[in-house]
C-alpha positions as CSV (number, residue, x, y, z in Angstrom):
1,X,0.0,0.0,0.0
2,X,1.2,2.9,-0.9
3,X,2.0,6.1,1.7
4,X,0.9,9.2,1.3
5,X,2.1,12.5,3.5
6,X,-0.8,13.4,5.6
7,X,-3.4,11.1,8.1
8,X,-4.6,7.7,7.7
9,X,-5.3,6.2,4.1
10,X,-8.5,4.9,3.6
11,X,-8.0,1.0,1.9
12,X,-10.9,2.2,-0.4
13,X,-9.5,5.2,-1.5
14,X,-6.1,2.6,-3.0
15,X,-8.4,0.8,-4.9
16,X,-10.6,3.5,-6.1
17,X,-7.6,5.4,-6.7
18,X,-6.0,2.8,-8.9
19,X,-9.5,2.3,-10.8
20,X,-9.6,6.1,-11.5
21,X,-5.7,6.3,-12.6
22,X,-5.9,3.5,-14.9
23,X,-6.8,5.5,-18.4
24,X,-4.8,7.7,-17.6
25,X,-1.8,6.2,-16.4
26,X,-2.3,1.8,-17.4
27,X,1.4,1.2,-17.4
28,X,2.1,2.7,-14.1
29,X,-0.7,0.6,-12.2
30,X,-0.1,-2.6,-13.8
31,X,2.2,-4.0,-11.0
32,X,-0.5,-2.4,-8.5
33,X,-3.2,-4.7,-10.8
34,X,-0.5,-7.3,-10.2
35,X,0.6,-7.0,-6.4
36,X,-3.3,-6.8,-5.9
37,X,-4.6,-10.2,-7.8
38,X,-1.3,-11.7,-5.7
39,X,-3.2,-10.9,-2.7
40,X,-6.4,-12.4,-3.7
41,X,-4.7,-15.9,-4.7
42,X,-2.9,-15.5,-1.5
43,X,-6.4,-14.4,0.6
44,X,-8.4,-17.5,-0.7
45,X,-7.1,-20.5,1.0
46,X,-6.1,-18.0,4.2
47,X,-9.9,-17.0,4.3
48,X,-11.2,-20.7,4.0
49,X,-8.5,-21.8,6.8
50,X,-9.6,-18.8,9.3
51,X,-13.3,-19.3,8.8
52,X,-13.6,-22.8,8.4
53,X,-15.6,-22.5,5.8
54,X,-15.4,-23.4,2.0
55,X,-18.0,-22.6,-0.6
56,X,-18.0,-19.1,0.8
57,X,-17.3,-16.0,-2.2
58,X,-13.9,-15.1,-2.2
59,X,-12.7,-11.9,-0.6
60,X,-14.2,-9.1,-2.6
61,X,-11.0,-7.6,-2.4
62,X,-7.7,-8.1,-1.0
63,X,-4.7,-5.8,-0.8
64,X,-1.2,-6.4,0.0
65,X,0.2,-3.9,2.6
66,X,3.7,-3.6,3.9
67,X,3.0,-3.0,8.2
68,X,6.8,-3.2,8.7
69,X,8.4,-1.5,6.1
70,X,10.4,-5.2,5.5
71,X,9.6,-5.3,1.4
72,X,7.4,-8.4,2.5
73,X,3.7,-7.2,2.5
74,X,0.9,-8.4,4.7
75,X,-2.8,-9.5,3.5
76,X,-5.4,-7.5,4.6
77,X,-8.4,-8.8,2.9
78,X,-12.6,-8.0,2.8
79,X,-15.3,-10.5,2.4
80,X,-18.5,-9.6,1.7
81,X,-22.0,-11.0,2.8
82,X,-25.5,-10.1,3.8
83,X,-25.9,-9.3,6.4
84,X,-22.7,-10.0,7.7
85,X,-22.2,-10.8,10.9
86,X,-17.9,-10.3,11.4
87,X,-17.3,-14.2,11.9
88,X,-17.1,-15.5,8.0
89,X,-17.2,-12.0,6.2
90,X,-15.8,-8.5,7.1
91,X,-12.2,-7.3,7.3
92,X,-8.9,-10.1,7.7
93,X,-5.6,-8.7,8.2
94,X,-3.0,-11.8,8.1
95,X,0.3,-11.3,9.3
96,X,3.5,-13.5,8.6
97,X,5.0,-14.4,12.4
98,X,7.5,-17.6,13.1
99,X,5.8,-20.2,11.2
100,X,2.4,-19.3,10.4
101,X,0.4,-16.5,9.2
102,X,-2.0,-15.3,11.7
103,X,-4.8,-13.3,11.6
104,X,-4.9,-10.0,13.7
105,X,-7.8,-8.3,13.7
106,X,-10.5,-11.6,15.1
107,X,-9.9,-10.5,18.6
108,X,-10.8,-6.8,18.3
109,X,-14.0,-5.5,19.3
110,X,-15.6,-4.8,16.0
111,X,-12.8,-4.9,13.6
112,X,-14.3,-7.0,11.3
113,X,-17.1,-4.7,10.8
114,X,-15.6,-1.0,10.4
115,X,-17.0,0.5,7.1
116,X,-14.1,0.4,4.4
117,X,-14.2,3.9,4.2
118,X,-12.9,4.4,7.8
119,X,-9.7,1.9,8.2
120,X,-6.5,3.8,7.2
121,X,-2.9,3.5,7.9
122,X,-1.7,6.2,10.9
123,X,1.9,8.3,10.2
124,X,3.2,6.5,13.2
125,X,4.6,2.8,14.2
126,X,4.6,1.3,17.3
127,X,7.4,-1.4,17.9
128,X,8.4,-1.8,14.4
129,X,5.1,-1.9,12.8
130,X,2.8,0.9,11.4
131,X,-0.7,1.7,13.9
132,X,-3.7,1.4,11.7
133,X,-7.0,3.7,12.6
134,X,-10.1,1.7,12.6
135,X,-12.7,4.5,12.9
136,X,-12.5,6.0,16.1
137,X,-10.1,3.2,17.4
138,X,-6.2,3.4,16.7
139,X,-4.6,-0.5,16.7
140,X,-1.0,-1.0,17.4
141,X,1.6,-3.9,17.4
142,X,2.4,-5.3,20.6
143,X,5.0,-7.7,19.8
144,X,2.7,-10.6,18.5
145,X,-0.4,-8.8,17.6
146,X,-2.6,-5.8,16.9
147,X,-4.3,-4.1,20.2
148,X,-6.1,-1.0,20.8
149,X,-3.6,1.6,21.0
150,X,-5.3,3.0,24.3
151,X,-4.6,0.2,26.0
152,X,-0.9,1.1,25.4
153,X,0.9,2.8,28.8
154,X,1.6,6.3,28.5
155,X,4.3,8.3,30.4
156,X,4.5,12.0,31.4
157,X,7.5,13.8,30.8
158,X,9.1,16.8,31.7
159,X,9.9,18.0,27.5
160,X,11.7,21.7,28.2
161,X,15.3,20.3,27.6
162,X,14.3,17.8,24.7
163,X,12.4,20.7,22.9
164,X,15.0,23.4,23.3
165,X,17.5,20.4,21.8
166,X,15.4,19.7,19.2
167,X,14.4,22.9,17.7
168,X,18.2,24.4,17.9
169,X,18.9,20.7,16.0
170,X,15.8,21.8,13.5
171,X,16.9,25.1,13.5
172,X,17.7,25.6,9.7
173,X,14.0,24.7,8.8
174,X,11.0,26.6,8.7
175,X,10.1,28.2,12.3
176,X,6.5,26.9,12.0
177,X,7.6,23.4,11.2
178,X,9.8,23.4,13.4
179,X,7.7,23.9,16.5
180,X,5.0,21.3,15.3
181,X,7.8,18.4,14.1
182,X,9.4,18.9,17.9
183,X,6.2,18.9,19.5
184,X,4.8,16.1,17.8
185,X,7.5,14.2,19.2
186,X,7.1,15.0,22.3
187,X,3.5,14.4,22.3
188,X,4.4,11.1,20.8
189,X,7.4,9.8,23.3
190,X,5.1,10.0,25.9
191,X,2.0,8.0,24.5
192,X,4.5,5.4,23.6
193,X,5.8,5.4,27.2
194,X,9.6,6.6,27.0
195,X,11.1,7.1,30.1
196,X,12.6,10.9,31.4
197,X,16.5,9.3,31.3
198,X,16.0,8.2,27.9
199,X,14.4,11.2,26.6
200,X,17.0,13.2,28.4
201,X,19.5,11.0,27.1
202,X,18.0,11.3,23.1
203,X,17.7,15.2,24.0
204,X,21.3,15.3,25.0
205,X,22.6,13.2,21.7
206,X,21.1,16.1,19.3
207,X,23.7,18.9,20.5
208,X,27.7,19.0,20.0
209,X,29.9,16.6,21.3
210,X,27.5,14.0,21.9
211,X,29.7,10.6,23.4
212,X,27.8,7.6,22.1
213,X,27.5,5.2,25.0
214,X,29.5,1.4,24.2
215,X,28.8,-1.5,25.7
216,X,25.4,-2.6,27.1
217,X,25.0,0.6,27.7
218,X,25.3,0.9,23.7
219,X,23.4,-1.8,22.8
220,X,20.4,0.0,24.9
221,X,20.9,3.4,22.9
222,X,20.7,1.3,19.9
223,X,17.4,0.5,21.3
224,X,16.3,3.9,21.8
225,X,17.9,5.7,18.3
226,X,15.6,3.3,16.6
227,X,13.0,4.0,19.0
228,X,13.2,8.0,18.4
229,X,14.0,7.3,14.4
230,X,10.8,5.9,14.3
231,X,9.0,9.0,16.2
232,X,10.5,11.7,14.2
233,X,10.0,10.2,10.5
234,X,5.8,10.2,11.9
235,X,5.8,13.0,12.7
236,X,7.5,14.2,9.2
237,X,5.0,11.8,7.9
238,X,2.0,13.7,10.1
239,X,3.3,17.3,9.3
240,X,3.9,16.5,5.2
241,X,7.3,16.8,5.7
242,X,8.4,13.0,4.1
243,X,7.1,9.5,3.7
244,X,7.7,6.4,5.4
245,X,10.7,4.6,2.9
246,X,9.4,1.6,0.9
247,X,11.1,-1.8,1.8
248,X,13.2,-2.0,-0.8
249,X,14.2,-5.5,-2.7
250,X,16.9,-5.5,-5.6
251,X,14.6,-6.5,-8.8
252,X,14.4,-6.1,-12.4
253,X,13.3,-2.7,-14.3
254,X,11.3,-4.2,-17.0
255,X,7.6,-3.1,-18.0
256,X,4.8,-5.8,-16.8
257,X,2.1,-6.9,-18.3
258,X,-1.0,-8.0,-16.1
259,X,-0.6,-11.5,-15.1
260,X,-2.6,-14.2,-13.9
261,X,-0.9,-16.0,-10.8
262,X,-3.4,-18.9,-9.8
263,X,-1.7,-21.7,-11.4
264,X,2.1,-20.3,-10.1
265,X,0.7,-19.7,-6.9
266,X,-0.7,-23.1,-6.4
267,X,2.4,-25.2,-7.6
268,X,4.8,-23.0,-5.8
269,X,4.3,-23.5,-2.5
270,X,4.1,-27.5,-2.9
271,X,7.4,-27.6,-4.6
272,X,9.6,-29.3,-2.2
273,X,12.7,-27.0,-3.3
274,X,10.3,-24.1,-1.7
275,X,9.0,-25.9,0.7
276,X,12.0,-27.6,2.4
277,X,14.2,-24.2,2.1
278,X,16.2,-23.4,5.3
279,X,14.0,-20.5,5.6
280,X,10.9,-21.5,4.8
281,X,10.4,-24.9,6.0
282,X,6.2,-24.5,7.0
283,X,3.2,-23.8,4.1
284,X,2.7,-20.6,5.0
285,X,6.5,-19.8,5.0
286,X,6.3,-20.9,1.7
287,X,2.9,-19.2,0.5
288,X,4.9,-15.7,2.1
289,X,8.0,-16.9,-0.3
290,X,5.7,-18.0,-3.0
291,X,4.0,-14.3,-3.4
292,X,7.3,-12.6,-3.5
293,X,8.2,-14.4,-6.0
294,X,5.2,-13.3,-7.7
295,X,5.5,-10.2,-7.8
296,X,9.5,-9.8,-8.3
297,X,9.6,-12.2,-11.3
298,X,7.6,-10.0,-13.5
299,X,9.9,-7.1,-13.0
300,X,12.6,-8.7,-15.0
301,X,9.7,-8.8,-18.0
302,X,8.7,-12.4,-17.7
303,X,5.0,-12.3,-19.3
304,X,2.1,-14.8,-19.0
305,X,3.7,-17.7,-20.6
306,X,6.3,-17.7,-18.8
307,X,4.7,-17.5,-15.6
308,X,2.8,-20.7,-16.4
309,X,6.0,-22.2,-17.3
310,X,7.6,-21.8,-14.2
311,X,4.2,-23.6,-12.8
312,X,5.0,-26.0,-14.8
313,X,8.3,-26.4,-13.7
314,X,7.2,-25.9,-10.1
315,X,4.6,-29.1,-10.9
316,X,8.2,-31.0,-12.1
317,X,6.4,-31.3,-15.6
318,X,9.0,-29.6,-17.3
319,X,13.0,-29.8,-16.8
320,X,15.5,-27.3,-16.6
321,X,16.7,-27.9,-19.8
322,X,13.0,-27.6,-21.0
323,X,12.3,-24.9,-20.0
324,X,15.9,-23.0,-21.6
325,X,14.7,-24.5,-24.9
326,X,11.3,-22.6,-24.9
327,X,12.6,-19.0,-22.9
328,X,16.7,-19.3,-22.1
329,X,16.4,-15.9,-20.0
330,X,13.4,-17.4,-17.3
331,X,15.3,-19.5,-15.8
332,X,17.6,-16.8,-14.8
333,X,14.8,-14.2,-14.0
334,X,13.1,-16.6,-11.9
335,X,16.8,-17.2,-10.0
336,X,17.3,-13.2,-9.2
337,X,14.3,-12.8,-8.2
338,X,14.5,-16.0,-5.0
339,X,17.7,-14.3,-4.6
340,X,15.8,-11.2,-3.9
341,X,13.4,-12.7,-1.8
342,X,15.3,-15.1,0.5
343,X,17.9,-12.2,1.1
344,X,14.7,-10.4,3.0
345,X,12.8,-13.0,3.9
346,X,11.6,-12.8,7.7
347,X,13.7,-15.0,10.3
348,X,11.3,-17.8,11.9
């Protein structure tokens, strides 16, 4: 999903968005087209294993969305039904942790029923992972899951010193900036519970002559940069002032065409070269693997054919030397590409 400056991003507003942009602008969205039929292969068999049920429609939509900024996108995917009661049908958010994906949003008061329209992505991550605003609600990573943000300590903090510090640091910006990028930080350190010795400790590390602790003393600050790296690109992403950087995976620059992906996607994750993969090693690991593929393969300009070649070759109905007599470059497209993936793929 893509990130724009200001507030939350409705999930609606992508797809209408992309529907809207396409006349104009068909090349640009046809990985968008792609990344988003990805997802609905992907949602279908996590759908019928969450719900139990088979038989149901598929997810009216599904969207891959990147929580974590890793270049390894989560599924957040919407079923519709009459009358739907948020067991079978509403909104599913499936996230890749250890072995499995799990779904995040079941245990949430409601979350399967928020109107499309209201469920956007927040400027601001909390442990590693972007908070998403579900109407009135703001949900944030705890470590294993999604929980409502308010549930989330807070801390009160004494901010004279760290403001001072950070608006000399800021001080070649505009004034008005400025005073809303430092106090949005602020604001933020405390609902995310920093403590007064680290934010006097952060504070300190923005003047001259800062000595950058060693030891396990180090290994804490690292801890806390990240922590206050995180703060002050949200609140550049709240004020306008930047975007959150897209996980970034070394692929191909070629043009795509849009694809179909069911018949990859089915073989790929049964191949035992997939499967059995030192970093893969469970289905899902391999579905997660599986979809990266998906979508980095095309950017080296493999088209339809050879997509259902490689599902071919994934079904072990083809040999290698097959498949070089009828496209010698896929092959090697198909090898940058799980270079590309396994160098980012998630440890268990």
């Amino acid at each position: 999903m893509r990130l724009f400056s200001r507030g939350a991003i409705a999930l609606v507003m992508l797809v209408a968005c992309l529907g809207a942009a396409r006349a104009q602008q068909q090349q640009e969205n046809i990985p968008w087209e792609n990344s988003m039929a990805i997802a609905q292969k992907m949602a279908q068999g996590l759908l019928e294993r969450q719900t139990g049920s088979q038989g149901l429609p598929p997810a009216s939509f599904a969207i891959e969305v990147d929580l974590n900024l890793d270049g390894l996108p989560e599924i957040f995917a919407y079923r519709a039904a009459p009358g739907c009661d948020g067991v079978n049908c509403g909104n599913f958010l499936f996230i890749l942790e250890g072995d499995s994906y799990h779904e995040v949003l079941g245990d949430i008061p409601g979350a399967r029923l928020v109107p499309q329209d209201k469920i956007g992505l927040s400027a601001f991550k909390r442990n590693g992972f972007l908070e998403i605003q579900l109407d009135k609600m703001t949900i944030a990573w705890d470590g294993t899951r999604y929980v409502d943000a308010s549930t989330f300590p807070a801390s009160s903090l004494d901010g004279a010193a760290f403001v001072a510090a950070c608006e000399k640091y800021r001080s070649g910006q505009q004034p008005e900036s400025v005073t809303a990028a430092c106090q949005c930080q602020f604001n933020r350190f405390q609902q995310i519970d920093l403590k007064q010795a680290d934010l006097d400790s952060y504070a300190a590390s923005l003047g001259e002559n800062f000595q950058y602790p060693t030891g396990e003393k180090g290994d804490a600050w690292v801890v806390l940069s990240k922590t206050a790296e995180d703060v002050v690109t949200g609140c550049d992403v709240a004020i306008g002032k930047s975007q959150w950087p897209p996980g970034y995976l070394v692929h191909g620059d070629q043009p795509q065409v849009k694809l179909d992906f069911g018949s990859f996607l089915d073989a790929c994750p049964r191949q035992d070269f997939i499967l059995t993969n030192h970093k893969t090693g469970t289905p899902d690991r391999a579905l997660a693997l599986c979809g990266c593929l998906s979508r980095e393969i095309p950017t080296y300009g493999v088209g339809q054919e050879g997509m259902d070649l490689l599902a071919q070759y994934y079904r072990d109905e083809v040999s290698d030397a097959d498949v070089d007599t009828q496209d010698a470059e896929l092959l090697g497209a198909h090898d940058k590409a799980s270079e590309a993936c396994l160098s980012a793929f998630p440890a268990k």
